[in-house]
C-alpha positions as CSV (number, residue, x, y, z in Angstrom):
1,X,87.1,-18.6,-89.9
2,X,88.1,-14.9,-89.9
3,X,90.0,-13.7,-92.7
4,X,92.3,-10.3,-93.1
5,X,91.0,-8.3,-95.7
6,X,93.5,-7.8,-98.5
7,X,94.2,-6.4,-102.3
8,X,97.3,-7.0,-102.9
9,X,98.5,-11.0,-103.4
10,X,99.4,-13.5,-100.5
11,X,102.9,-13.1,-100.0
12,X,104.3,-16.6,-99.1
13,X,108.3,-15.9,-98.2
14,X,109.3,-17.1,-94.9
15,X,109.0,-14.1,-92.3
16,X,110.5,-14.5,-88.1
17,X,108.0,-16.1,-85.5
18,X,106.3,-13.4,-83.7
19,X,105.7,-14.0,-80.2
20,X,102.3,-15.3,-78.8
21,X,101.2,-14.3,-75.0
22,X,99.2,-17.6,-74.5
23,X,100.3,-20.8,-77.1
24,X,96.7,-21.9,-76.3
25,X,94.5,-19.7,-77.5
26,X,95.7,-19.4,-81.5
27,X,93.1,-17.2,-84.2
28,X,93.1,-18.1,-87.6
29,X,94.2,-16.3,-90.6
30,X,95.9,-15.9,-94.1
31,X,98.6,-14.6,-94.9
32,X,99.0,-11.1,-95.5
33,X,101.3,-9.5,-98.1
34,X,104.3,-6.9,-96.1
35,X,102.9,-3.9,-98.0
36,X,99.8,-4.3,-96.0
37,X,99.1,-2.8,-92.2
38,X,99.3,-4.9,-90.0
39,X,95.4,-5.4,-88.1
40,X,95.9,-4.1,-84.1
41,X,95.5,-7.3,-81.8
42,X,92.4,-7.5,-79.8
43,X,90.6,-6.2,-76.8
44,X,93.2,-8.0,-73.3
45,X,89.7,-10.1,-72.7
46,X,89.4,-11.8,-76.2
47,X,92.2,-14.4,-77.6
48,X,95.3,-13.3,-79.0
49,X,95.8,-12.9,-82.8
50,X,97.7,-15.1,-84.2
51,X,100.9,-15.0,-86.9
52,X,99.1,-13.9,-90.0
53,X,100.2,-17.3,-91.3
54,X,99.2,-20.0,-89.7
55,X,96.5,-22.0,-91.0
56,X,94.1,-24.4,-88.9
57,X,94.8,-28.4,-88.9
58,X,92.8,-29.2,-91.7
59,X,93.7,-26.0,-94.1
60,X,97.7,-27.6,-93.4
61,X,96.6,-30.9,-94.7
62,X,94.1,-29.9,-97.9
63,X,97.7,-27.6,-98.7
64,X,100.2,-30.1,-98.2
65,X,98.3,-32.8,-100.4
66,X,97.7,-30.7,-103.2
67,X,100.9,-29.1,-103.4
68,X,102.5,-32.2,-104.6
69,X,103.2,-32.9,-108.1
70,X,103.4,-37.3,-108.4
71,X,105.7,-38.4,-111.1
72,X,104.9,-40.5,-113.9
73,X,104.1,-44.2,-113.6
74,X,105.8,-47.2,-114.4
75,X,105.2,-50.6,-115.2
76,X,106.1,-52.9,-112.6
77,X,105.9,-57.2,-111.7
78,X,103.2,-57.7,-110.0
79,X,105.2,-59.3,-106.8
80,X,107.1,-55.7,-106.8
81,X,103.5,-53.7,-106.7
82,X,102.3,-53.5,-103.3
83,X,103.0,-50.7,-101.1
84,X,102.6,-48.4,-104.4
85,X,100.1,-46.6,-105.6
86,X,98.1,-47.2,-108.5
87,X,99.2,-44.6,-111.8
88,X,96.5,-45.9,-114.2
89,X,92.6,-47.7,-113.5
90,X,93.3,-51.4,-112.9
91,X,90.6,-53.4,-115.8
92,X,89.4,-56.9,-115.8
93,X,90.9,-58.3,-119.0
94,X,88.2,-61.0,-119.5
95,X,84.9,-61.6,-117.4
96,X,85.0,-62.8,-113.8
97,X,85.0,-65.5,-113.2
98,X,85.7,-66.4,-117.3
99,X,83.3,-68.8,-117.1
100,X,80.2,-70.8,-114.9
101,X,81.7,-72.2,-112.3
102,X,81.0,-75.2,-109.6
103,X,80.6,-73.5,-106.2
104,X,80.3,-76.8,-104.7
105,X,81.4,-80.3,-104.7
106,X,78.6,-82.4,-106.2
107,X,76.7,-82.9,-109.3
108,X,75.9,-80.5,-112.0
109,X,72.4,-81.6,-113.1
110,X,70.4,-80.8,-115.9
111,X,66.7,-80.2,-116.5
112,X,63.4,-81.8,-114.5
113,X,63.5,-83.1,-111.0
114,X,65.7,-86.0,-111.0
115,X,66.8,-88.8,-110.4
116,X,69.4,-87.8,-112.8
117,X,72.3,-90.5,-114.8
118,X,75.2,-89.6,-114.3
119,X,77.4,-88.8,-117.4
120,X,80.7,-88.3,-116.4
121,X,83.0,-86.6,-114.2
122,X,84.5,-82.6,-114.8
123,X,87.4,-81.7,-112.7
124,X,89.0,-77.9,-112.2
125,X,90.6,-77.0,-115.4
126,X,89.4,-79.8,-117.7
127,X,86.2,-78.6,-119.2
128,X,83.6,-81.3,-120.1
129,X,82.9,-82.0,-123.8
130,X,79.6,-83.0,-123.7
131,X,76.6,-80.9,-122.8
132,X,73.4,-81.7,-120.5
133,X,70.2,-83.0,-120.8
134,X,67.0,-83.2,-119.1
135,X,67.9,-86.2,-116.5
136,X,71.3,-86.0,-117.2
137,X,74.1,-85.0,-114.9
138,X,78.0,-85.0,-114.2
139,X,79.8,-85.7,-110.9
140,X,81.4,-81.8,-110.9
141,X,84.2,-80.1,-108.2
142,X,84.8,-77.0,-106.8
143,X,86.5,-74.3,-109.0
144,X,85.3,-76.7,-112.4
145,X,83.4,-75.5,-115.5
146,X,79.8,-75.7,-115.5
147,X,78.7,-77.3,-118.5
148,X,76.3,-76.6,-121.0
149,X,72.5,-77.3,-120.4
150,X,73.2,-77.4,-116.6
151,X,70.3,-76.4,-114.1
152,X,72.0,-76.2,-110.9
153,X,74.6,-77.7,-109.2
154,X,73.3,-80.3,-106.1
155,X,75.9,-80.5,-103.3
156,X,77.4,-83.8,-102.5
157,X,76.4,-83.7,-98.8
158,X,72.5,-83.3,-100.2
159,X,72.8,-86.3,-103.0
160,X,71.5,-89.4,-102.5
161,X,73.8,-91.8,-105.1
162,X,72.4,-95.5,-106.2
163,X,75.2,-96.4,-108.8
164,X,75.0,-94.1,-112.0
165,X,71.6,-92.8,-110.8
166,X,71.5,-89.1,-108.6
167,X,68.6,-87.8,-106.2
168,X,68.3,-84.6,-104.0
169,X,66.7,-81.0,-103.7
170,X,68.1,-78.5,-106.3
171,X,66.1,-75.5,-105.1
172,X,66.8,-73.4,-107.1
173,X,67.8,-72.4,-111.0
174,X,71.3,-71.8,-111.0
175,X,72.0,-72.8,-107.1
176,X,75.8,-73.1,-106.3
177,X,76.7,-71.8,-110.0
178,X,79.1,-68.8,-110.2
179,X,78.0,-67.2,-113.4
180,X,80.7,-65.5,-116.3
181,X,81.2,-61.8,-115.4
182,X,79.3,-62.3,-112.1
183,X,81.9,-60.6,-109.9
184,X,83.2,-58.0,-113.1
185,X,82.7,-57.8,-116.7
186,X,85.6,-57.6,-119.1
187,X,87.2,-54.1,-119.1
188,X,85.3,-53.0,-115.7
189,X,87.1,-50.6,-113.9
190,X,87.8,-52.9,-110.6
191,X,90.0,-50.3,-108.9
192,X,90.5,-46.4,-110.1
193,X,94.4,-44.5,-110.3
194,X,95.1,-43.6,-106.9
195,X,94.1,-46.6,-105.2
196,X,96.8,-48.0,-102.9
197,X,98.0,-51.6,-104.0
198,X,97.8,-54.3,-101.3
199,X,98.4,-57.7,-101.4
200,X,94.8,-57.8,-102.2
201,X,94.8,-55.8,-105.4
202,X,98.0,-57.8,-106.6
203,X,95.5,-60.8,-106.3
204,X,92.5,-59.2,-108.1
205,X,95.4,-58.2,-110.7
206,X,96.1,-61.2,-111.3
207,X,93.1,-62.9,-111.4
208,X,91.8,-61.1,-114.0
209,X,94.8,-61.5,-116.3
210,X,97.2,-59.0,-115.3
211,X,101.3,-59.6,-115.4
212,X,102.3,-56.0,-114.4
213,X,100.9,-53.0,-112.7
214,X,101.0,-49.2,-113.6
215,X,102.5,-47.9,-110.2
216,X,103.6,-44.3,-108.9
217,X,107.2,-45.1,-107.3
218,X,107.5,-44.8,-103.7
219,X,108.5,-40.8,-102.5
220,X,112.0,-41.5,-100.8
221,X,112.3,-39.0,-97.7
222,X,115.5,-38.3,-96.1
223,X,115.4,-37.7,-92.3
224,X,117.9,-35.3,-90.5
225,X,117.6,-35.5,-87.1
226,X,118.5,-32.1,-85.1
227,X,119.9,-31.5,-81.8
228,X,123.2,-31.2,-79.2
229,X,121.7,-33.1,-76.6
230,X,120.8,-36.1,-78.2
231,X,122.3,-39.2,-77.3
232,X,121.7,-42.0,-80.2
233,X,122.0,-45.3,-77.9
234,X,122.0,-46.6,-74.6
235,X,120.5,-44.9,-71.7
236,X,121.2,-41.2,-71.8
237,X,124.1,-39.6,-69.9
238,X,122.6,-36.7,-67.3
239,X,121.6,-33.8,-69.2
240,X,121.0,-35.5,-71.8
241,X,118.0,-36.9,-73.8
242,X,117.7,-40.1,-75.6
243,X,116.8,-39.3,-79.5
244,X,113.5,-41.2,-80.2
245,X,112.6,-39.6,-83.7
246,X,115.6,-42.0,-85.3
247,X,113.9,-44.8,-84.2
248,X,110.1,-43.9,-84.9
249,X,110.3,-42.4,-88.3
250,X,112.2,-45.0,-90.5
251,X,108.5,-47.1,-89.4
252,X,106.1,-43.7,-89.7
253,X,107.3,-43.3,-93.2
254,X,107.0,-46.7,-94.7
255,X,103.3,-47.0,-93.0
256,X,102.6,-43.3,-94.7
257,X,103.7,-45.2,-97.8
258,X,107.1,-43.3,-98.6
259,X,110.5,-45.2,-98.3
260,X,113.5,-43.9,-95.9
261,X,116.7,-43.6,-97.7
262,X,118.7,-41.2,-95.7
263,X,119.0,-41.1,-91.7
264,X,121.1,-38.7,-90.4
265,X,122.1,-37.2,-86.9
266,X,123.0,-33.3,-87.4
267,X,124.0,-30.8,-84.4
268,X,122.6,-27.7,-83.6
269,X,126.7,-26.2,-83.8
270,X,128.2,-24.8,-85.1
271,X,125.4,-22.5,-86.9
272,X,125.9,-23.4,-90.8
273,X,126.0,-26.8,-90.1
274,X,121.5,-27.6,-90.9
275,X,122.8,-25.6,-93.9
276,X,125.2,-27.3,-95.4
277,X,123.8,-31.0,-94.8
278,X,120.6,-29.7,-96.5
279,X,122.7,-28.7,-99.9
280,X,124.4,-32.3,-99.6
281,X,121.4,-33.7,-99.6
282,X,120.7,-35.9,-103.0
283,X,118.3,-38.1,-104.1
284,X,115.8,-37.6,-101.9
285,X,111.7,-36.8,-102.6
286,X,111.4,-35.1,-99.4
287,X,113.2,-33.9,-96.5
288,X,112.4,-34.3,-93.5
289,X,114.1,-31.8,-90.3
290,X,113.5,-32.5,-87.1
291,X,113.9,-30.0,-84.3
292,X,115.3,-26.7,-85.3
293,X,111.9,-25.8,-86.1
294,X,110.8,-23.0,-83.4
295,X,112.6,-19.6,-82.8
296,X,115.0,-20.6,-80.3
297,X,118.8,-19.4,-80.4
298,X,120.1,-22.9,-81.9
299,X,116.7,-23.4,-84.2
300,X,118.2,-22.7,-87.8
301,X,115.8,-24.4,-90.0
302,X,113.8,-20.9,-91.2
303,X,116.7,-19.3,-91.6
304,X,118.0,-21.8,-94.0
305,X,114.9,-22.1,-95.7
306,X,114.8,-18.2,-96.1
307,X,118.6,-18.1,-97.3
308,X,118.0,-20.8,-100.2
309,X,114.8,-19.1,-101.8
310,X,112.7,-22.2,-100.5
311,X,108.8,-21.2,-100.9
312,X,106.8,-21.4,-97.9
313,X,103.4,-23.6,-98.7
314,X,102.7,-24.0,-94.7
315,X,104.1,-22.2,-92.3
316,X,102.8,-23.2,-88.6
317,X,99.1,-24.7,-87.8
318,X,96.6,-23.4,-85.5
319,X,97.1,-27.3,-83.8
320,X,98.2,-28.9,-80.3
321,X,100.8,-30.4,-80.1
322,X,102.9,-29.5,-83.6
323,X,102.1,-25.8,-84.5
324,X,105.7,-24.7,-85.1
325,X,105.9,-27.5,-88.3
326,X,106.3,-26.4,-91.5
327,X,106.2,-27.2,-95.3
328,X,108.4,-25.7,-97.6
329,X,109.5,-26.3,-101.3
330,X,113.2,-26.0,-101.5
331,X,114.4,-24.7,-105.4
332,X,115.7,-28.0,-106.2
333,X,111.6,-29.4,-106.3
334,X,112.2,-31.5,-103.6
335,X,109.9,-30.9,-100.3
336,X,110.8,-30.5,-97.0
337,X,108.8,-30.8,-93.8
338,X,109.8,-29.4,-90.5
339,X,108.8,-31.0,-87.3
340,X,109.1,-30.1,-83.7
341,X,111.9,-31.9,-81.7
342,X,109.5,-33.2,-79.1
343,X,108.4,-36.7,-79.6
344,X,104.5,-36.2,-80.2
345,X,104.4,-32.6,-81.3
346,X,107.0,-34.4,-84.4
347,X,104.2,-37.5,-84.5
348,X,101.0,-34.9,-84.7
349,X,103.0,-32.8,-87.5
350,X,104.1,-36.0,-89.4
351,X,100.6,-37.0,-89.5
352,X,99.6,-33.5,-90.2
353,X,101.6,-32.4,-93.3
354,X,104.0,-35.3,-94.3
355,X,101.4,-38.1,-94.4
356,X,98.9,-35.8,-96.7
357,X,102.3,-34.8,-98.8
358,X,103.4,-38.4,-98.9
359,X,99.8,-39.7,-100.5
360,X,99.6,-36.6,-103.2
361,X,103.2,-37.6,-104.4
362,X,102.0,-41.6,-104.4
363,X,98.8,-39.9,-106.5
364,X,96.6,-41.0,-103.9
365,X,92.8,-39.5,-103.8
366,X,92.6,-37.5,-100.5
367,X,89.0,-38.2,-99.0
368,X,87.1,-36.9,-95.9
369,X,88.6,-38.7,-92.5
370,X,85.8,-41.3,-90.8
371,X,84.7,-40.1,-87.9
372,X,83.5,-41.4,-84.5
373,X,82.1,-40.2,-81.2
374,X,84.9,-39.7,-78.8
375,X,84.8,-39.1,-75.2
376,X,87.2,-38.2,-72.6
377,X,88.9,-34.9,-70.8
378,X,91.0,-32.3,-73.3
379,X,91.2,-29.1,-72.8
380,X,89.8,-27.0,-75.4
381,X,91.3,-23.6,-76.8
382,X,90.4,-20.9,-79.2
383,X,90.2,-21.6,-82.7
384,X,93.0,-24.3,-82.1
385,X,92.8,-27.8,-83.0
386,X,93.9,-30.6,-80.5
387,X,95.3,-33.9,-81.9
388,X,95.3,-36.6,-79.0
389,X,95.4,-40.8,-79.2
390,X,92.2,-42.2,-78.3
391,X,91.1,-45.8,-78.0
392,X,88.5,-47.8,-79.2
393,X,85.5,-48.6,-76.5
394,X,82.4,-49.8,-78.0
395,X,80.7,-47.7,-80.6
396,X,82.8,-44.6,-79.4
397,X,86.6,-43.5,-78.7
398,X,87.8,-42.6,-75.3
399,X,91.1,-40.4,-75.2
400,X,93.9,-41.5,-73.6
401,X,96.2,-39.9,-71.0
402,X,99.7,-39.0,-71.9
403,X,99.5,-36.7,-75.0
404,X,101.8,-33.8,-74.3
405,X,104.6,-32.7,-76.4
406,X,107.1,-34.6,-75.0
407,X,105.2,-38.0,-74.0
408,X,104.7,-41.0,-76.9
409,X,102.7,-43.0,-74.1
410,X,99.2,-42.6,-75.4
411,X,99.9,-42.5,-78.8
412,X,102.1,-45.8,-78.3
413,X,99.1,-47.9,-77.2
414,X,95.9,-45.8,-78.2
415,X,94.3,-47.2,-81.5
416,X,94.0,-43.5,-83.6
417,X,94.8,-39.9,-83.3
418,X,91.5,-37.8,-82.5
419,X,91.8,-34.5,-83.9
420,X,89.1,-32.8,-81.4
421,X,87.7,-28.9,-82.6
422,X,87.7,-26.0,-80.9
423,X,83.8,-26.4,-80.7
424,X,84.1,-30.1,-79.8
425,X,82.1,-31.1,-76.8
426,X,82.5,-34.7,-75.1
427,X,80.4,-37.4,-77.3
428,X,80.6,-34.8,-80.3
429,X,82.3,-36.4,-83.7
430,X,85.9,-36.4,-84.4
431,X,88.1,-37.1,-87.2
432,X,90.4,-40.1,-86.6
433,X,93.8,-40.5,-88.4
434,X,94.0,-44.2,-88.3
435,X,97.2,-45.9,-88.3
């Protein structure tokens, strides 16, 4: 990646958009302080340069997840912990399983090789008094403590019963006997802080004596929708456009693990108006703008960022569809991501720089993105990243058709987002942003 040479420190303030003779073909590069000359662009026949700040897909992400800050934990019920994020490592409290368990119906024998007496009978959660010996044996169920002097446990299905005498194959020492501390030993780590809780987890919690979890609240994002020519229901009137963000980010958010407290519809006129709905914002984790992003006469959202003293962490990505988004830290601490008003261009940014900003607010780890082969027809460009839904086919991905700006078709029913290199050639590994 080509860098500008520099000595004096990056200067992150919000500067205008400056124009770009082909959107395709976008060159990496940091940004430079204003006290420094600006580079000349290239020879006609190489790619253009690009806007001394933009940064390439996966610089926007490593910056938008470590920029956040999560807030301290809480303790929580467990039936209220999933969908949060872990705040401290989750520890068994006693071994598991506590103690040797039946994995079968049948008879918990003792030593030698039968026939064995039978001695009794030991049902789950009332232990047997007595212990074994050599020729001895309980009737046993499923889930019941082993007890002492046992050998093994012989299945019912493989027992051959006379009255109080048993027969049958035990294998093995210790066959269909769930040892103490076989899955965990008491105080194991079984999950580390940042791990997300599922249903699952809430489970494990609870099996290993756990009430209450240590959770990272959920980051509540308010959404203001931008635009004049939205209409909000129904089929559109002509000239018009039906607004589709409304609807698909309430659902984007809660699967990117923040919660959607605020929904709001804000015109493009008159010109204060992104302005003052941002200051009455309250409450809020993040903001999320939609539209008003690019340079266009009604697009206000740099300006107002400019005007309030917001700091500028990311600040358009070398990416297609989505390069005009934008992460910003308004003074008040709260965050707020810009998207593009077009319907996949906003999906690709969301992905991009809210999901990554979401998980470091929840405390979540950020690890490497699986990867898969991935085959299909996209056309590459310069030093830009393309983002495009791709299904699964076998042991590979195939891209699907209908991934321009505008069009939520292939992202609707593709499986994953393929983010696909400027070096990528067809079969090549991709990252996969999985849904």
């Amino acid at each position: 990646m080509p860098h500008l040479p520099r000595t004096a420190p990056v200067d992150t303030r919000i500067a205008p958009v400056a124009p770009r003779t082909d959107p395709a073909a976008v060159r990496i590069a940091p940004v430079a302080a204003p006290a420094l000359p600006v580079p000349p662009p290239p020879p006609a026949a190489g790619p253009p340069t690009a806007p001394a700040r933009t940064v390439s897909w996966e610089e926007a992400r490593t910056r938008a997840h470590g920029a956040a800050r999560p807030p301290a934990g809480r303790s929580v019920p467990l039936r209220e912990a999933a969908g949060r994020t872990l705040a401290e490592d989750l520890r068994a409290r006693h071994p598991l399983p506590a103690f040797d368990t039946a994995a079968m119906d049948g008879f918990a024998v003792g030593g030698g090789p039968g026939p064995w007496t039978v001695r009794g009978a030991v049902r789950a959660g009332a232990p047997w008094a007595g212990e074994l010996g050599p020729g001895d044996c309980v009737e046993i169920s499923t889930g019941a403590c082993v007890p002492p002097g046992a050998h093994a446990v012989l299945p019912l299905e493989g027992a051959s019963v006379s009255g109080h005498r048993v027969a049958g194959d035990v294998q093995l020492p210790g066959r269909h006997v769930r040892k103490a501390g076989e899955d965990a030993r008491a105080g194991e780590c079984l999950a580390p802080a940042g791990t997300p809780v599922g249903p699952e987890l809430t489970g494990l919690a609870a099996a290993c004596g756990h009430d209450a979890l240590t959770v990272r609240p959920r980051p509540r994002v308010a959404v203001l929708v931008t635009g004049d020519e939205l209409d909000h229901a129904g089929v559109p009137a002509a000239g018009r456009v039906r607004d589709v963000l409304g609807p698909l980010l309430p659902g984007l958010i809660d699967r990117l693990g923040g919660e959607n407290v605020v929904l709001r519809p804000v015109p493009d006129r008159p010109a204060g108006r992104l302005a003052e709905e941002l200051d009455r914002l309250g409450g809020a984790d993040v903001v999320v703008v939609t539209g008003s992003t690019s340079v266009g006469v009604t697009d206000r959202l740099r300006r107002a960022l400019a005007d309030s003293g917001a700091r500028l962490v990311v600040d358009t990505v070398a990416c297609r569809p989505g390069h005009p988004m934008l992460l910003a830290e308004l003074p008040t601490t709260r965050w707020l991501v810009g998207l593009p008003g077009n319907p996949y261009a906003a999906l690709v940014a969301a992905r991009t720089l809210l999901g990554p900003l979401l998980a470091g607010l929840s405390g979540q780890t950020f690890g490497p993105l699986p990867r898969m082969p991935v085959r299909g027809r996209v056309r590459a460009a310069p030093g830009v990243t393309r983002v495009v839904p791709v299904s699964w086919a076998g042991g590979h991905a195939r891209i699907v058709e209908g991934h321009r700006a505008a069009f939520l078709r292939g992202a609707a029913v593709g499986d994953a987002l393929a983010a696909i290199g400027p070096e990528w050639a067809e079969g090549d590994l991709a990252p996969l942003l999985l849904p």
